[in-house]
N, C-alpha and C positions, 0 to 999 in steps of 0.2 A: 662087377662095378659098372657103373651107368655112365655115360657117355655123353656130351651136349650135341646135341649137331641144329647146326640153321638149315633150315629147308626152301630156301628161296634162290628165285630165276638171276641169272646172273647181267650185272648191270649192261651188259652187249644183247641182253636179249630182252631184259625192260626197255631200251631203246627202238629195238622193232614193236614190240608190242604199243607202243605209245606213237609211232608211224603210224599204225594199224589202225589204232582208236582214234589218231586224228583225221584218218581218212573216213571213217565212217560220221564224226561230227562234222566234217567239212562237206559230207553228202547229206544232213537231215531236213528231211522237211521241215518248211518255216512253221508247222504249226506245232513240230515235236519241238522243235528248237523252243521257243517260247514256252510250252509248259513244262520245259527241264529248266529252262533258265529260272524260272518264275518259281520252281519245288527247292532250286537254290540257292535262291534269295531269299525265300522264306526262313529254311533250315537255318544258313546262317544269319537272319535279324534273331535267333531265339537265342545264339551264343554270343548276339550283341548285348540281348536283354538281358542276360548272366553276369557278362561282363562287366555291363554299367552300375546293377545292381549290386557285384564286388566293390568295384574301382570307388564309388564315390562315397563311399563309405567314412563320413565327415571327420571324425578324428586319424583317419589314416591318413586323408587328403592334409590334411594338417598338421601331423606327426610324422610321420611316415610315409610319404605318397611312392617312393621306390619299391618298398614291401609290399605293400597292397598292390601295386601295376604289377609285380612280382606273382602275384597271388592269386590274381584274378586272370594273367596270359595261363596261367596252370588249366584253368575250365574251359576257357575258350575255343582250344583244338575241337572239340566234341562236334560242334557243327562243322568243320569242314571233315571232321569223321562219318557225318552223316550223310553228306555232301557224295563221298567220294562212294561208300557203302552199299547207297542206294543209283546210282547210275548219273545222278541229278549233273547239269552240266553250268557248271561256273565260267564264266567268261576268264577270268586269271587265268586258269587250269590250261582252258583252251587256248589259250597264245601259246603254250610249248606242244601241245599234241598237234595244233595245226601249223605250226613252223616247222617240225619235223618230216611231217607228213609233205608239204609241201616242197624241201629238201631234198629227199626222199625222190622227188616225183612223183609221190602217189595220187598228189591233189593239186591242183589249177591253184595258181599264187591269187587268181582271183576269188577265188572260193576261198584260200583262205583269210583274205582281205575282208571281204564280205562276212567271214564269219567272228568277223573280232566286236562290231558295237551289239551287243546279247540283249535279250528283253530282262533285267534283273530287275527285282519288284520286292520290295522289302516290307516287313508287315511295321506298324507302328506297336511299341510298348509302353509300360508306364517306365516313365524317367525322373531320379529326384533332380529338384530343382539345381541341388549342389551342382550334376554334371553341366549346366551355362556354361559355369565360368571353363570349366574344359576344353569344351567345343570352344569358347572364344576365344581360349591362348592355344590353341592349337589349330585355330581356322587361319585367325586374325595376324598372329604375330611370325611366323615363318616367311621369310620368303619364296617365290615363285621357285626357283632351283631347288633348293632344303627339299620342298614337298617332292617334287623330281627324285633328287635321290633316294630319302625314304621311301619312294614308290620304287624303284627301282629294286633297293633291299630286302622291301614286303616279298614280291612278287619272286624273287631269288627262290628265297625261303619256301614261301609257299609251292612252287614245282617241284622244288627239292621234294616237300611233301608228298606232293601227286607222284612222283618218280620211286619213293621208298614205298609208299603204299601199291604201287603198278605191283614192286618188287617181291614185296610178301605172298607166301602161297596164302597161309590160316589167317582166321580174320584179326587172333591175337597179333601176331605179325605188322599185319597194317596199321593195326592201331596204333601199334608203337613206333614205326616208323611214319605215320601221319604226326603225328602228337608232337615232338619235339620241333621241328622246326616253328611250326604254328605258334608253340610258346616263346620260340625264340624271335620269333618278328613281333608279337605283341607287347614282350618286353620288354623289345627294343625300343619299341616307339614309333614303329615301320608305318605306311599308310597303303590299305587297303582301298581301291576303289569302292567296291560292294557296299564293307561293311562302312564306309564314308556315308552311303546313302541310306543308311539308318543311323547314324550320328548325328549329321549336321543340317538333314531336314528338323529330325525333334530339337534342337537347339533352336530353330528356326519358329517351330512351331509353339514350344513352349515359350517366347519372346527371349532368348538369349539376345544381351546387348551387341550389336556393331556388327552383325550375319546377315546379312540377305543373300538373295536367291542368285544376285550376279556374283556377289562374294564367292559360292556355293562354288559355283560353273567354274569361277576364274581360280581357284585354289583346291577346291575338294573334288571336281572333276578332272581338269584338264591335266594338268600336271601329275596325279597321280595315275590317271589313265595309262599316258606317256611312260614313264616309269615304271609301271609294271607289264607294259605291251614288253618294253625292252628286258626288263631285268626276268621275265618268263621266257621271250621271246629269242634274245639274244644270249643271255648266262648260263641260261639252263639248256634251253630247246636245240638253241645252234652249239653248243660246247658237246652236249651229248652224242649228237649226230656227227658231228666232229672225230670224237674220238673213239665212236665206234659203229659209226652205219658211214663215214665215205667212202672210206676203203675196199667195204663190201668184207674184209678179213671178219666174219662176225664166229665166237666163241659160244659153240652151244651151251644148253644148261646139261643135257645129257654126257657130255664130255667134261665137263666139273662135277658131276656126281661118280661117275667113275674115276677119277681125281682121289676121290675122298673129300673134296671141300661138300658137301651138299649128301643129304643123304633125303631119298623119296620116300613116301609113303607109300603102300598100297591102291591107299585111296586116292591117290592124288590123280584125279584126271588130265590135267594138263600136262603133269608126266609123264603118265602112258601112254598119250597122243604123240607127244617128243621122241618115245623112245620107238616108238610105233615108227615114226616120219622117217629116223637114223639105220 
């Protein structure tokens, strides 16, 4: 009879690992910094251009607009799947790897102050005109707090993401632990800084009514910035450190695989380094 077993690092040692990784982002040259930032902002305007392509899809905005937001957070994850895949560093992400890490003491609180405004550079797509009016009841009509919390919420979600995907050894693994949150902030309704800056400039650019550039700043940047420094920064980065890197009490992965929760593969080099270390 065949057996299920999970094969992933146990949430006490995804937390050092994400100490780890914030201290080596908290140390990158500004010119690596900038072309990871810039590979990541690309990656995710193509799950903008997906999304928007779904979402505005005229009789569901019309009929239906819960099912279609429904429908289109489904394809969305893929870019911060790519994101996360290929090494590329998103500013969101790094508000909990370098609050950890700073925590930690691994990294100068300057550094990682310094490393929180990212070079992110979004590519332009084609947009139907239906998505205006989007951008315009969702730039225009929120108030300054609302977008705060929805940032807040996004950005929860989203390290959740980066945290389960840390978690997974195989890459089926991460994907599915990236994926679900990512769906659940998009349809929720959450606000992204990033993907803001591929939204609400093409509203802009394609003449969507009562958007300008200070509008942009005072609602699609600031606030959502704010919001996900904290809901990265403080829900995820400081709660995880919290309840299992201040104590220094940390629960190996090699000790829950002889447990029986967790069973290695052969191949699994991160394994055998662990078990090597013990």
């Amino acid at each position: 009879m065949s057996t299920v077993s999970i094969d992933a690092h146990s949430p006490a040692h995804v937390a050092q690992l994400v100490a780890r990784a914030g201290v080596g982002k908290g140390n990158m040259r500004l010119d690596k910094v900038f072309f990871s930032s810039f590979s990541a902002g690309c990656l995710l305007a193509f799950a903008c251009g997906t999304l928007l392509s779904t979402n505005t899809t005229v009789w569901f905005q019309e009929n239906a607009p819960g099912l279609i937001r429904t429908i289109s957070a489904l394809v969305f994850p893929y870019g911060l799947c790519m994101i996360i895949l290929t090494g590329a560093d998103l500013c969101t992400g790094s508000f909990m790897y370098t609050t950890v890490a700073a925590l930690q003491r691994q990294l100068p609180w300057y550094k990682m102050l310094l490393h929180c405004p990212r070079w992110q550079r979004l590519r332009r797509r084609p947009l139907q005109i239906r998505s205006h009016r989007l951008r315009h009841q969702e730039t225009t009509h929120p108030d300054f707090h609302h977008i705060f919390l929805r940032g807040i919420g996004c950005n929860w979600l989203v390290c959740v993401a980066v945290f389960l995907g840390t978690q997974g050894r195989d890459l089926a693994s991460k994907l599915v632990g990236i994926w679900f949150p990512i769906f659940a902030f998009v349809s929720l309704g959450f606000d992204h800084v990033v993907a803001n800056m591929t939204f609400i400039p093409m509203g802009i650019w394609l003449g969507a009514p009562n958007i300008t550039v200070g509008l942009y700043i005072w609602k699609g940047i600031i606030p959502t910035l704010l919001g996900n420094i904290i809901g990265g920064g403080l829900f995820v980065g400081t709660y995880y450190w919290y309840m299992y890197l201040l104590s220094g009490e940390v629960v190996s992965v090699t000790s829950l695989r002889e447990s029986g929760m967790t069973t290695p593969r052969s191949g699994d080099v991160e394994a055998v380094a662990a078990d090597k270390r013990n």
